[in-house]
HTML snippet that shows the backbone in 3Dmol.js (N, CA, C, O; Angstrom):
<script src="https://3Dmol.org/build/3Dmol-min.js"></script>
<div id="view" style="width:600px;height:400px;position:relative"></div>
<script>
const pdb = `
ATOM      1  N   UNK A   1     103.457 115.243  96.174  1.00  0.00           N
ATOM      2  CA  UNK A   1     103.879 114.703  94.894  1.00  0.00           C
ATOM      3  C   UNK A   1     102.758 114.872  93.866  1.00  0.00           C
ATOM      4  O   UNK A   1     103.222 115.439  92.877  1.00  0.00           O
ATOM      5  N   UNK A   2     101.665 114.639  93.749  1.00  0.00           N
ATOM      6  CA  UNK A   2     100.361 114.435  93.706  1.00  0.00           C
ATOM      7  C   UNK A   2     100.176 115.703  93.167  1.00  0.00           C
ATOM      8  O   UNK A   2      99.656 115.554  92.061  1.00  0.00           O
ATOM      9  N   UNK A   3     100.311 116.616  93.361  1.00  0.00           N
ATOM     10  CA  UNK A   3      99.548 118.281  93.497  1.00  0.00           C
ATOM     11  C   UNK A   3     100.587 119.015  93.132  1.00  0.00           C
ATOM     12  O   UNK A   3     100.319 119.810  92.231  1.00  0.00           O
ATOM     13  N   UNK A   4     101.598 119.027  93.488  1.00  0.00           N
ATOM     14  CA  UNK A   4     102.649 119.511  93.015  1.00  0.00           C
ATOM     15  C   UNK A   4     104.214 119.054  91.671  1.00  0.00           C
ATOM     16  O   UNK A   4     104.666 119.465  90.602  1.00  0.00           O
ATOM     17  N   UNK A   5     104.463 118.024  92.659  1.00  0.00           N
ATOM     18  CA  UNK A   5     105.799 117.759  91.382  1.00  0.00           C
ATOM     19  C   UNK A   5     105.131 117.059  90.146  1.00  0.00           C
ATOM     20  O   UNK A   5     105.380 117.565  89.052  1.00  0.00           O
ATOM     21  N   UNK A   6     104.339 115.992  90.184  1.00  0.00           N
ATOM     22  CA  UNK A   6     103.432 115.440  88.815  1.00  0.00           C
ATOM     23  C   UNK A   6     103.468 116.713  88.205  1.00  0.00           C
ATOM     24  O   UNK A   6     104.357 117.144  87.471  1.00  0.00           O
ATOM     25  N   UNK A   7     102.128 117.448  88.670  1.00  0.00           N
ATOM     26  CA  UNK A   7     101.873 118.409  87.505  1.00  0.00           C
ATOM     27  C   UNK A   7     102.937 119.373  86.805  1.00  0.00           C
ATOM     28  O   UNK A   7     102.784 119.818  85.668  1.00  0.00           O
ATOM     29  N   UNK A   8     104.345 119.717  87.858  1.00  0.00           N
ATOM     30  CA  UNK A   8     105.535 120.302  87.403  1.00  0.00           C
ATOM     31  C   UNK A   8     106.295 119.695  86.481  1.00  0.00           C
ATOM     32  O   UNK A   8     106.814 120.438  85.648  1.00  0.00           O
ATOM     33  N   UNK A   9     106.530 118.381  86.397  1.00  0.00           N
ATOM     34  CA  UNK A   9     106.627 117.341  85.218  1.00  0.00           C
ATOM     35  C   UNK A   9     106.309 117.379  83.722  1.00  0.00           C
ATOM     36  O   UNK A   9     106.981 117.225  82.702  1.00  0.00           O
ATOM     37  N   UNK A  10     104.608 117.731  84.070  1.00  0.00           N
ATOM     38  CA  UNK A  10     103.725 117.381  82.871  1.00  0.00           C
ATOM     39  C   UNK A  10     103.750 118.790  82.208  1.00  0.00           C
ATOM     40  O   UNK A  10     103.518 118.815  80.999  1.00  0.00           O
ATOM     41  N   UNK A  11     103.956 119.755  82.730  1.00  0.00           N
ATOM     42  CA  UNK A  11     104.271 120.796  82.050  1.00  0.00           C
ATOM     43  C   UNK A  11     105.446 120.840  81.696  1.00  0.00           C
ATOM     44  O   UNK A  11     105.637 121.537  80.700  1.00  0.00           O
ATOM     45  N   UNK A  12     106.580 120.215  82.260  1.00  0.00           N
ATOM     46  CA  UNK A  12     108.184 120.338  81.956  1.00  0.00           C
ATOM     47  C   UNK A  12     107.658 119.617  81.159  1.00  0.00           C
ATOM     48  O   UNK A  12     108.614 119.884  80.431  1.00  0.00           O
ATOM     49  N   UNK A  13     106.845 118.700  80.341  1.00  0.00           N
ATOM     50  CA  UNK A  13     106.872 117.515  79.321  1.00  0.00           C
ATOM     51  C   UNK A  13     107.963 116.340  79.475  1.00  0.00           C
ATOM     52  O   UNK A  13     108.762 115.916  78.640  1.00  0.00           O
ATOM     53  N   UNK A  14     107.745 115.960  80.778  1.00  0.00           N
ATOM     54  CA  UNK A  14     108.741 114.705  80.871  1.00  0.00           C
ATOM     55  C   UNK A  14     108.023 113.416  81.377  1.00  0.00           C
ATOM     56  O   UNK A  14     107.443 113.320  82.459  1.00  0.00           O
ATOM     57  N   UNK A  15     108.151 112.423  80.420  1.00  0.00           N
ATOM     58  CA  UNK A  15     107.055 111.654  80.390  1.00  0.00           C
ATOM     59  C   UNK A  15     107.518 110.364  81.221  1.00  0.00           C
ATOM     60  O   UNK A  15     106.758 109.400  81.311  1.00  0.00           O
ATOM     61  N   UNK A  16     108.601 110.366  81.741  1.00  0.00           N
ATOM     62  CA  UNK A  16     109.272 109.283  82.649  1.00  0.00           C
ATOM     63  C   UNK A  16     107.978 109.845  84.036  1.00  0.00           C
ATOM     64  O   UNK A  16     107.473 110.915  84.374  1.00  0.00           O
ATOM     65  N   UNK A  17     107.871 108.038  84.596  1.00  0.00           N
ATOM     66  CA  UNK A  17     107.423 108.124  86.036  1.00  0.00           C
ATOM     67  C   UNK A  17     108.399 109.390  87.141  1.00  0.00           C
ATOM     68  O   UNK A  17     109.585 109.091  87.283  1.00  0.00           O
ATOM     69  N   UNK A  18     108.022 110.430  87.712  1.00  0.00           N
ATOM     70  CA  UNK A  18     108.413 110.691  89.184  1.00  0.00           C
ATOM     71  C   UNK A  18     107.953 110.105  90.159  1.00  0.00           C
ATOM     72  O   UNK A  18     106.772 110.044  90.499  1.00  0.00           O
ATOM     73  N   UNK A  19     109.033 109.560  90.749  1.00  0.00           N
ATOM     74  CA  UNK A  19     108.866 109.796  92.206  1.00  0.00           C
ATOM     75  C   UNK A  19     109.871 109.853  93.143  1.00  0.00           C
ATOM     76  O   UNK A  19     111.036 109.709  92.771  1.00  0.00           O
ATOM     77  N   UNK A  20     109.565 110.067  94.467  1.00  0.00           N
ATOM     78  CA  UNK A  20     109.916 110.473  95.519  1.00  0.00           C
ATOM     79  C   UNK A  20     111.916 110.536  95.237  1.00  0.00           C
ATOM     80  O   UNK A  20     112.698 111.467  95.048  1.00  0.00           O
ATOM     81  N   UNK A  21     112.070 109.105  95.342  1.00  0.00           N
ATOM     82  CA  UNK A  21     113.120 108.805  95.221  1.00  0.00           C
ATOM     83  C   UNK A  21     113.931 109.425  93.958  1.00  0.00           C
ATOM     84  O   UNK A  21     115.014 109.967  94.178  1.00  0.00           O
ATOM     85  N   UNK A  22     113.381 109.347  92.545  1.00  0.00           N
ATOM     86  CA  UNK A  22     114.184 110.090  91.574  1.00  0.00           C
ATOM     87  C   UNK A  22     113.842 111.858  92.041  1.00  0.00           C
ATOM     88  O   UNK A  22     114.740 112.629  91.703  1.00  0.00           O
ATOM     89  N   UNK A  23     113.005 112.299  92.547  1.00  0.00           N
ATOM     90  CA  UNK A  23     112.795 113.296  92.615  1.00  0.00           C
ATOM     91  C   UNK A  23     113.618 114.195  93.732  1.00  0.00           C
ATOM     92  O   UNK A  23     113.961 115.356  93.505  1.00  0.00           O
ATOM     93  N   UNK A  24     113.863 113.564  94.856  1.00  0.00           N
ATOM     94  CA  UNK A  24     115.324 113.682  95.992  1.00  0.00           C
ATOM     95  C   UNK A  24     116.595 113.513  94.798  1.00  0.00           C
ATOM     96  O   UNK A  24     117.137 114.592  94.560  1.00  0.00           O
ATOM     97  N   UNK A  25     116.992 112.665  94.237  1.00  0.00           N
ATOM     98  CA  UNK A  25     118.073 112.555  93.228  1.00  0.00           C
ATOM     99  C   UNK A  25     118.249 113.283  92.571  1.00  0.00           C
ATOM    100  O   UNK A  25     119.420 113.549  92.300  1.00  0.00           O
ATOM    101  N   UNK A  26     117.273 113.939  92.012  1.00  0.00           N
ATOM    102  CA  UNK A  26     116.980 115.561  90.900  1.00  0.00           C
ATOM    103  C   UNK A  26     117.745 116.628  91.907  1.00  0.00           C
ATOM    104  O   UNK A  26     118.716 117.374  91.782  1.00  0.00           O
ATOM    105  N   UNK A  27     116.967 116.372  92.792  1.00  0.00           N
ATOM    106  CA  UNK A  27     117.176 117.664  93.892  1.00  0.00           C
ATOM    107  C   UNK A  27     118.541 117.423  94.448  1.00  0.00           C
ATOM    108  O   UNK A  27     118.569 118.063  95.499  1.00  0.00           O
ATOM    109  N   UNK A  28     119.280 117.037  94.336  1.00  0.00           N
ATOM    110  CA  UNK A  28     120.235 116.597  95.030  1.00  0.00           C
ATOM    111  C   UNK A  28     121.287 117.202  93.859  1.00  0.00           C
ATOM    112  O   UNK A  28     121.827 118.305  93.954  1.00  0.00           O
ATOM    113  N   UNK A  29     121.429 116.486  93.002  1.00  0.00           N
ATOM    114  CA  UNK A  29     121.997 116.666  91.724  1.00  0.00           C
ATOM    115  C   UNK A  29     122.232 118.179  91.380  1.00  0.00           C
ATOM    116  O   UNK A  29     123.318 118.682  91.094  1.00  0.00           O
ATOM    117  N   UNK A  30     120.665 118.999  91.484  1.00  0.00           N
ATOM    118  CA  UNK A  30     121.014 120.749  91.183  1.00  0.00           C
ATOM    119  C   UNK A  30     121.936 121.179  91.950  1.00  0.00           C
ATOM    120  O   UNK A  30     122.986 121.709  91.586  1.00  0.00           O
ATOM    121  N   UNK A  31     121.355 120.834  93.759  1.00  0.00           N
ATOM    122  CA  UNK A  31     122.217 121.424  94.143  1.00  0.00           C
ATOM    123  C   UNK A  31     123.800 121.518  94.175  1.00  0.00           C
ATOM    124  O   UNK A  31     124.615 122.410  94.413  1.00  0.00           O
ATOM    125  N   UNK A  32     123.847 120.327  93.864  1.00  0.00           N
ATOM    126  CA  UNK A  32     125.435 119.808  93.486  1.00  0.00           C
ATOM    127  C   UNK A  32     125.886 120.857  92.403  1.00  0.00           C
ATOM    128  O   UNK A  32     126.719 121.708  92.713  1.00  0.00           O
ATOM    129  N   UNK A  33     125.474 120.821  91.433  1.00  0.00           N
ATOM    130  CA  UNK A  33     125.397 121.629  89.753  1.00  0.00           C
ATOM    131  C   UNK A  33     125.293 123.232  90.370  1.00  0.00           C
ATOM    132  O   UNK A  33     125.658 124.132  89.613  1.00  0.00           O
ATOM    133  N   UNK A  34     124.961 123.473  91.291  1.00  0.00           N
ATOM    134  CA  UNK A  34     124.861 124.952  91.798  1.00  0.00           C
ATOM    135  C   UNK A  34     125.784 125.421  92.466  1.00  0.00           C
ATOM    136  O   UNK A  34     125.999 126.607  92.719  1.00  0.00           O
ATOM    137  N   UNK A  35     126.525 124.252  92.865  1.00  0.00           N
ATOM    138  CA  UNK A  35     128.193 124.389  93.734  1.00  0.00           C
ATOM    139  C   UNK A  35     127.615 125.156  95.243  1.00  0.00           C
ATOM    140  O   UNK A  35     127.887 126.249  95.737  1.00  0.00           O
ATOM    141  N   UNK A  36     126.727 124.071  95.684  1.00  0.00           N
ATOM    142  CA  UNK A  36     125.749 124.119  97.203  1.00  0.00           C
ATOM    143  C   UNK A  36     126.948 123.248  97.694  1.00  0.00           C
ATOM    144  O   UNK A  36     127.466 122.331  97.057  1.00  0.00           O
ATOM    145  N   UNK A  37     127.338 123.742  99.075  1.00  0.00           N
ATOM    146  CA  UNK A  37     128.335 122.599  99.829  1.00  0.00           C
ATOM    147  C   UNK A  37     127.559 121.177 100.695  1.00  0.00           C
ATOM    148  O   UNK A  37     126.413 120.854 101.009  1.00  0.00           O
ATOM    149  N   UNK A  38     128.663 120.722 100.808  1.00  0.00           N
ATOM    150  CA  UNK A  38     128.046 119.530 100.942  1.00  0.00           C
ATOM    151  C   UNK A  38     127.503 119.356 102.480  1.00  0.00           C
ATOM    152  O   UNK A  38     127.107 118.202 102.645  1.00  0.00           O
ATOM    153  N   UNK A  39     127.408 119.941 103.324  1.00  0.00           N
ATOM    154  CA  UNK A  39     126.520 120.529 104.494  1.00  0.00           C
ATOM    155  C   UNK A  39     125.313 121.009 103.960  1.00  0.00           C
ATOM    156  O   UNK A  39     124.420 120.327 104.463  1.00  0.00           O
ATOM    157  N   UNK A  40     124.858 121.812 103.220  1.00  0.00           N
ATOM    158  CA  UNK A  40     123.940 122.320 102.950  1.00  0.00           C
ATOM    159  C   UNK A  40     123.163 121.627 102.489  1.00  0.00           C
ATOM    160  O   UNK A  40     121.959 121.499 102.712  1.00  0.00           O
ATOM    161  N   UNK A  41     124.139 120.913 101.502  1.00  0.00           N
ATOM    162  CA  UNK A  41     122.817 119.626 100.564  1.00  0.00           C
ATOM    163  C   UNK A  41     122.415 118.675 101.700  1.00  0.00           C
ATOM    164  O   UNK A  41     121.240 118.363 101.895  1.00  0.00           O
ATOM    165  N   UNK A  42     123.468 118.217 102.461  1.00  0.00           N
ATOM    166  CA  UNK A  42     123.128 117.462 103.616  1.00  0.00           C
ATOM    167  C   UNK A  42     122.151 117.450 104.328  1.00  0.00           C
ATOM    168  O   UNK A  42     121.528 116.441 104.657  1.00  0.00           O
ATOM    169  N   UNK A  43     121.860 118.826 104.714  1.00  0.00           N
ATOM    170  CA  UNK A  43     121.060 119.497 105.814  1.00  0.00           C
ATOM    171  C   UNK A  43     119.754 119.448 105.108  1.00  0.00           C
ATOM    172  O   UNK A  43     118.741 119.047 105.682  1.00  0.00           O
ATOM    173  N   UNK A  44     119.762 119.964 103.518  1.00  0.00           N
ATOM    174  CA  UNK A  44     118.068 119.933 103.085  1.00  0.00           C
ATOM    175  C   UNK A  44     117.708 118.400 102.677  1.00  0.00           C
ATOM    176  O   UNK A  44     116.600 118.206 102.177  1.00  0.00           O
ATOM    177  N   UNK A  45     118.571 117.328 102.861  1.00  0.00           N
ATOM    178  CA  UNK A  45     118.405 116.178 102.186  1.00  0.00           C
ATOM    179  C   UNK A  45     117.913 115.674 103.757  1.00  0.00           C
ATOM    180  O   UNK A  45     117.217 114.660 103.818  1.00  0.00           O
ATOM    181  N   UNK A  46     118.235 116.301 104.866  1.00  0.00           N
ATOM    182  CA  UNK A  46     117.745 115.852 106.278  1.00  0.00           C
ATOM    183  C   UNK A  46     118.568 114.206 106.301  1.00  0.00           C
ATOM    184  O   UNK A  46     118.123 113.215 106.880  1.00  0.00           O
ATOM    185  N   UNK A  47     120.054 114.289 105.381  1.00  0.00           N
ATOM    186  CA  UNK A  47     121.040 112.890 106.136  1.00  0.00           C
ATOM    187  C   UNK A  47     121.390 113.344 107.115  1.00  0.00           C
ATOM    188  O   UNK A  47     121.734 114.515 107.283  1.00  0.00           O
ATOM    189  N   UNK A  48     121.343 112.172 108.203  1.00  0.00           N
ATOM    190  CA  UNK A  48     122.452 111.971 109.133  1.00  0.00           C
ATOM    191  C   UNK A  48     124.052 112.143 109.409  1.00  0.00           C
ATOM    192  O   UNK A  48     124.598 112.528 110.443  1.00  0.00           O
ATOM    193  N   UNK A  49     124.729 111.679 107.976  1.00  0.00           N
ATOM    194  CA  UNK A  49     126.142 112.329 107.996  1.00  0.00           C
ATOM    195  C   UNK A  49     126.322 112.753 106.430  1.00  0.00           C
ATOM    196  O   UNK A  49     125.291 113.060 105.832  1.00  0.00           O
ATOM    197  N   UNK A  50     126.898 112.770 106.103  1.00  0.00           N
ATOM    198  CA  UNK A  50     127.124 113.376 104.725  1.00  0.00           C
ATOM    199  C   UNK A  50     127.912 112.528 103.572  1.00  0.00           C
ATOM    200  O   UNK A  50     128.296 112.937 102.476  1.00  0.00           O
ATOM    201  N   UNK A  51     128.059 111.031 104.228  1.00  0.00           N
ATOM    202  CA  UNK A  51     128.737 110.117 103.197  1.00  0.00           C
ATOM    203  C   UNK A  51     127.646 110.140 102.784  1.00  0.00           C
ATOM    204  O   UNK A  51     127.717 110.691 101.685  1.00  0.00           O
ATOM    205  N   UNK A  52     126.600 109.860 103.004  1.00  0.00           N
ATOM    206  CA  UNK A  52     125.299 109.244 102.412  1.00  0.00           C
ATOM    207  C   UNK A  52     124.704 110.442 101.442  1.00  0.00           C
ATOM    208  O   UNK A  52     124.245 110.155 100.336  1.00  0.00           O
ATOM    209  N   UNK A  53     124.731 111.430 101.791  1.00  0.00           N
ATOM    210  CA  UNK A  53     125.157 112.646 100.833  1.00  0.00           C
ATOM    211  C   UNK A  53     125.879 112.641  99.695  1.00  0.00           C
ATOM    212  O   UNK A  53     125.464 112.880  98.561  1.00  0.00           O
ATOM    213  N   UNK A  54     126.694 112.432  99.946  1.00  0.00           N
ATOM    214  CA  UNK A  54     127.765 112.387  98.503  1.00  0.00           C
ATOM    215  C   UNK A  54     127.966 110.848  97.941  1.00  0.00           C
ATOM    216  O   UNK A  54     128.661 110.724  96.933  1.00  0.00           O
ATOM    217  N   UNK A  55     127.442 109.772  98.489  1.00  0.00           N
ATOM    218  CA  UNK A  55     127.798 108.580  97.900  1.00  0.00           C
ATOM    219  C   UNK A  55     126.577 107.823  97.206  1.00  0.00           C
ATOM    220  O   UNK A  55     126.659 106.849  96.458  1.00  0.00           O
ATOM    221  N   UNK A  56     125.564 108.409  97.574  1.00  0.00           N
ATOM    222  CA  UNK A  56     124.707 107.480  97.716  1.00  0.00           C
ATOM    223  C   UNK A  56     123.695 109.088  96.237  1.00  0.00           C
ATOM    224  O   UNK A  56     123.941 109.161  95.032  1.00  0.00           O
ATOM    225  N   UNK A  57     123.057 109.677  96.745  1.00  0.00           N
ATOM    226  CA  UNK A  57     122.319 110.711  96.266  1.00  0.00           C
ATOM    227  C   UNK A  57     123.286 111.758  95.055  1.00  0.00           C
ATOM    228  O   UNK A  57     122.950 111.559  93.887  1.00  0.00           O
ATOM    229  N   UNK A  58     123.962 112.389  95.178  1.00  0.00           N
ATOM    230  CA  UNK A  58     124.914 113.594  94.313  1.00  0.00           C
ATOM    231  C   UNK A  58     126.197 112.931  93.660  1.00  0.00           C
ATOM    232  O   UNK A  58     127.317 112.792  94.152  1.00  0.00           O
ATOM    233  N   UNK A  59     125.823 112.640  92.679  1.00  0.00           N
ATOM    234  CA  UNK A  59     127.116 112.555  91.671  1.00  0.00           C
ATOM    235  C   UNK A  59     127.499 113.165  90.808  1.00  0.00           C
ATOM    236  O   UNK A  59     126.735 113.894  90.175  1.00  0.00           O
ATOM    237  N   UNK A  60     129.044 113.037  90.460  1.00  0.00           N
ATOM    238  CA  UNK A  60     129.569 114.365  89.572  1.00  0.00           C
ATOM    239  C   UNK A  60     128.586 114.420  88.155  1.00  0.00           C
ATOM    240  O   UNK A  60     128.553 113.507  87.330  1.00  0.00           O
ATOM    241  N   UNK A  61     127.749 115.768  88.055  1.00  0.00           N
ATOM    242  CA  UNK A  61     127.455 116.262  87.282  1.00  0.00           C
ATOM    243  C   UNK A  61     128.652 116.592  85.757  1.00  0.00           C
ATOM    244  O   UNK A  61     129.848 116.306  85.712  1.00  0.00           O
ATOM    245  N   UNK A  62     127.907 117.188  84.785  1.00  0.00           N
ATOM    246  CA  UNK A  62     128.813 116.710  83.651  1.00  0.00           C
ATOM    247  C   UNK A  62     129.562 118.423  83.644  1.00  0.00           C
ATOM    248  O   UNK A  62     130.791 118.488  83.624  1.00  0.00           O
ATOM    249  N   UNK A  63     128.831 119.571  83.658  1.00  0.00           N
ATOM    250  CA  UNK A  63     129.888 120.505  83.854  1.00  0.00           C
ATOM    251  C   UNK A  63     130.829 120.637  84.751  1.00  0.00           C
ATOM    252  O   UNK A  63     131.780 121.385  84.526  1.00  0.00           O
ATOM    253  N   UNK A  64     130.697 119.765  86.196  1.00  0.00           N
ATOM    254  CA  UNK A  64     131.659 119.581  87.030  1.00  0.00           C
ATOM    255  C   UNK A  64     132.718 118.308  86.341  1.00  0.00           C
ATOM    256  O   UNK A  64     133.900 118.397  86.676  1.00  0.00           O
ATOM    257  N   UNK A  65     132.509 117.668  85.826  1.00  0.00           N
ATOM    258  CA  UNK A  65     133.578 116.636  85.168  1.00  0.00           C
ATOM    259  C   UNK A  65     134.625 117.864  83.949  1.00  0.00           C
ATOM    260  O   UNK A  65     135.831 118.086  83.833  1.00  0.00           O
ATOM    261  N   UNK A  66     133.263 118.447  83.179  1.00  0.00           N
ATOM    262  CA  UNK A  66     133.940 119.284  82.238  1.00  0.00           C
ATOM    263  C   UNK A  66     135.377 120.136  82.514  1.00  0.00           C
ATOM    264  O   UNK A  66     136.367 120.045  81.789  1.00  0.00           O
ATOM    265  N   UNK A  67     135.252 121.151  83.965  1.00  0.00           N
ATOM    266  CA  UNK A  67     135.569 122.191  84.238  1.00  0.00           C
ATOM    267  C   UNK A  67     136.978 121.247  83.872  1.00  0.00           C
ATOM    268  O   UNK A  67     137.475 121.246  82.746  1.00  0.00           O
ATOM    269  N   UNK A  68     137.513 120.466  85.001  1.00  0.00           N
ATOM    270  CA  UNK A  68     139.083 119.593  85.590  1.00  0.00           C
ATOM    271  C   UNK A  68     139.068 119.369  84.412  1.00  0.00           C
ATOM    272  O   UNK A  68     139.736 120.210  83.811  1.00  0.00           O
ATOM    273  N   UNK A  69     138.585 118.566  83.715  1.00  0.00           N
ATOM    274  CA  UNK A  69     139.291 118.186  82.113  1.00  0.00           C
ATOM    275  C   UNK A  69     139.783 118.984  81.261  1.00  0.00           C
ATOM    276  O   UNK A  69     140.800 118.761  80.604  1.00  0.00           O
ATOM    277  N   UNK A  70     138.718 120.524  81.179  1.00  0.00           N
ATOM    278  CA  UNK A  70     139.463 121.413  80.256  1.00  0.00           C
ATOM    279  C   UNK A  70     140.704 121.921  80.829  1.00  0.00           C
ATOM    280  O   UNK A  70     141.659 122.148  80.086  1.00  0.00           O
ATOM    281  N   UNK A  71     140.771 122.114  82.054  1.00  0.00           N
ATOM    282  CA  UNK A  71     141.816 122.623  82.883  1.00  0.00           C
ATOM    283  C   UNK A  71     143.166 121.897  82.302  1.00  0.00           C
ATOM    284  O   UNK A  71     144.081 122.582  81.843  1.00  0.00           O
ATOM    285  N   UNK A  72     143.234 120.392  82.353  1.00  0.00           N
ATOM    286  CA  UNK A  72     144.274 119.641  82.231  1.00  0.00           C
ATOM    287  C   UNK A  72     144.446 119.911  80.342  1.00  0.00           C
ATOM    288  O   UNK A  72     145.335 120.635  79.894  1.00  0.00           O
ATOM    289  N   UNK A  73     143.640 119.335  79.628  1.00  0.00           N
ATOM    290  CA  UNK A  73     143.609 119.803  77.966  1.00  0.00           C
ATOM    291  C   UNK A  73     144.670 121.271  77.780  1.00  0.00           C
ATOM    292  O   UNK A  73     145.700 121.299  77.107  1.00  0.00           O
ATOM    293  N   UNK A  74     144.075 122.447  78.589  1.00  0.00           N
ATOM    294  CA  UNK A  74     144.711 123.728  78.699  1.00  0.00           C
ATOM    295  C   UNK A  74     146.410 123.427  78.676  1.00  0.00           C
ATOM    296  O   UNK A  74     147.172 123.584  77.722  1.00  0.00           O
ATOM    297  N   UNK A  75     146.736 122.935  80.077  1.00  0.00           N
ATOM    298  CA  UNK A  75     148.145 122.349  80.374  1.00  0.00           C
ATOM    299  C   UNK A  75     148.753 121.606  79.315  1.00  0.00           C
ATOM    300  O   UNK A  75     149.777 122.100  78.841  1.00  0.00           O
ATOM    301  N   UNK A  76     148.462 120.839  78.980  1.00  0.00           N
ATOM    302  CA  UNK A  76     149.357 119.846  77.874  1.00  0.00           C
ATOM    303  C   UNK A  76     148.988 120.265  76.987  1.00  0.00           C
ATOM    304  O   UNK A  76     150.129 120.604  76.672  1.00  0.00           O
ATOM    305  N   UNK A  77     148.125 120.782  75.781  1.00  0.00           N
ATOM    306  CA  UNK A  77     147.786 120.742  74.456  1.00  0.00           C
ATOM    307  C   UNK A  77     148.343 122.347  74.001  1.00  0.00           C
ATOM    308  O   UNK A  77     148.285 123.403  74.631  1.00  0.00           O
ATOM    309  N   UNK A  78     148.815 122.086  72.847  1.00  0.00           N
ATOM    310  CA  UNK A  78     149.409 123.507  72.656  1.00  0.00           C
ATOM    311  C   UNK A  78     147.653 124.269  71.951  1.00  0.00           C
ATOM    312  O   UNK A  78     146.570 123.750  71.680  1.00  0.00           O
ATOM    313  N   UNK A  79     148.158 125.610  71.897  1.00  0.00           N
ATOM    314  CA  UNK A  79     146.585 126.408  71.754  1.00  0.00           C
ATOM    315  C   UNK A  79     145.723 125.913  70.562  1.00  0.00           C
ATOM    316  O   UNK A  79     144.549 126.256  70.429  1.00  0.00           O
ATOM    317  N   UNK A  80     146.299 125.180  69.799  1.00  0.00           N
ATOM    318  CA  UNK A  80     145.372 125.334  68.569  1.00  0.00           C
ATOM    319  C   UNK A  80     144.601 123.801  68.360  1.00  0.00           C
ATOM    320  O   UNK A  80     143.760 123.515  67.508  1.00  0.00           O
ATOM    321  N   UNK A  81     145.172 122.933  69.419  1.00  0.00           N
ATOM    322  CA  UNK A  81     144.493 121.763  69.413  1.00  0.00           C
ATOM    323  C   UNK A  81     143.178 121.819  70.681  1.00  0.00           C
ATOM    324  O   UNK A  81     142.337 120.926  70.785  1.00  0.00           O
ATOM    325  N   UNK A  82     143.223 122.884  71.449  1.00  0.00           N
ATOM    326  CA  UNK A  82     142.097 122.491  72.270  1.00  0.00           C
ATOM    327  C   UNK A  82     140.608 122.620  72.382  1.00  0.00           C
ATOM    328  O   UNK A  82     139.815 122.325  73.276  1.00  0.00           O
ATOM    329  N   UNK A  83     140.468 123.198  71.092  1.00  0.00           N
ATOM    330  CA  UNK A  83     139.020 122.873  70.701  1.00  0.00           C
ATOM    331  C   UNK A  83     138.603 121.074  70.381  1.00  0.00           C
ATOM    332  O   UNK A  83     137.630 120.394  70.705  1.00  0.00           O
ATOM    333  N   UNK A  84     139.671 120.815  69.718  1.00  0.00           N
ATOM    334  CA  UNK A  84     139.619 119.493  68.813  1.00  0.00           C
ATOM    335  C   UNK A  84     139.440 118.425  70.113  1.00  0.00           C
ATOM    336  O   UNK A  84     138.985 117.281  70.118  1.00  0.00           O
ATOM    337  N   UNK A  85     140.008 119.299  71.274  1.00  0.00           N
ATOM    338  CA  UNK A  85     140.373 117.410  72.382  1.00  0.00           C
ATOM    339  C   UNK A  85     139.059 117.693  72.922  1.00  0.00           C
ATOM    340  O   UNK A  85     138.405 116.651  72.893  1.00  0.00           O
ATOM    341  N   UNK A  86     138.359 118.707  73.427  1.00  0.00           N
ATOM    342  CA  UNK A  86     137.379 119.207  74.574  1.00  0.00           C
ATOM    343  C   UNK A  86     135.968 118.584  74.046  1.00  0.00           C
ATOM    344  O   UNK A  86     135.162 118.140  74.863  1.00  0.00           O
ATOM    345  N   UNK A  87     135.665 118.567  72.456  1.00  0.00           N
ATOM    346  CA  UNK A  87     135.002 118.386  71.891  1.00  0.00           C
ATOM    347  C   UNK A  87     133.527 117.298  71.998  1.00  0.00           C
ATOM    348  O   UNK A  87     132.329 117.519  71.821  1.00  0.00           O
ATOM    349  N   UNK A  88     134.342 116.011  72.390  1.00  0.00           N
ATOM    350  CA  UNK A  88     133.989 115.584  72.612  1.00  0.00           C
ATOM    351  C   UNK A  88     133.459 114.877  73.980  1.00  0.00           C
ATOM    352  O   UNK A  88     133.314 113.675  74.202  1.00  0.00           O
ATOM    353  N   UNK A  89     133.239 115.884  74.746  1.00  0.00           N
ATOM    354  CA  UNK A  89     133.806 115.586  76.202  1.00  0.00           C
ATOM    355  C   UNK A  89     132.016 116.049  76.369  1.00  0.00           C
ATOM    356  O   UNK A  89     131.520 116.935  75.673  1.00  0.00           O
ATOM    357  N   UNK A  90     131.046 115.075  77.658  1.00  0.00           N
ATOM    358  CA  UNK A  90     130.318 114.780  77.630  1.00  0.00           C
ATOM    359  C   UNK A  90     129.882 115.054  79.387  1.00  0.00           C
ATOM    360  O   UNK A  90     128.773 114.723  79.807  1.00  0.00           O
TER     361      UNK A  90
END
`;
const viewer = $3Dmol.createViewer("view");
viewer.addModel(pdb, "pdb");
viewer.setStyle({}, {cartoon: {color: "spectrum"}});
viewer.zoomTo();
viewer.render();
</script>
């Protein structure tokens, strides 16, 4: 931590405390955002089963919320409103 992620921080310019724990959560999170399955994240997160994987560590990221929403917007909104609904979507 010390030698490595600090100083990766201080050059990313992020002035929040790291550690261990947000720093597994980071890591957890990309891989999620990278569309890594959930074995894999499992396996480098070294859980035991994989609820603890997905419940506890990896939550839906915001381009994964994005994708299903525009999908549904697509379906119901006729073409010229779906800039206007997506817009605000976070």
């Amino acid at each position: 931590m010390r030698n490595y992620i600090r100083p990766a921080a201080q050059r990313a310019e992020i002035a929040k405390p790291i550690t261990w724990h947000v720093f597994r959560h980071t890591f957890s999170a990309l891989l999620a955002e990278n569309d890594e399955d959930v074995k894999t994240v499992q396996s480098l997160m070294r859980h035991a089963n994989s609820n603890i994987t997905m419940n506890v560590y990896t939550h839906a990221v915001s381009s994964k919320k994005r994708r299903p929403q525009s999908k549904v917007v697509e379906m119901i909104l006729p073409e010229g409103n779906k800039a206007v609904a997506t817009k605000g979507v976070a």
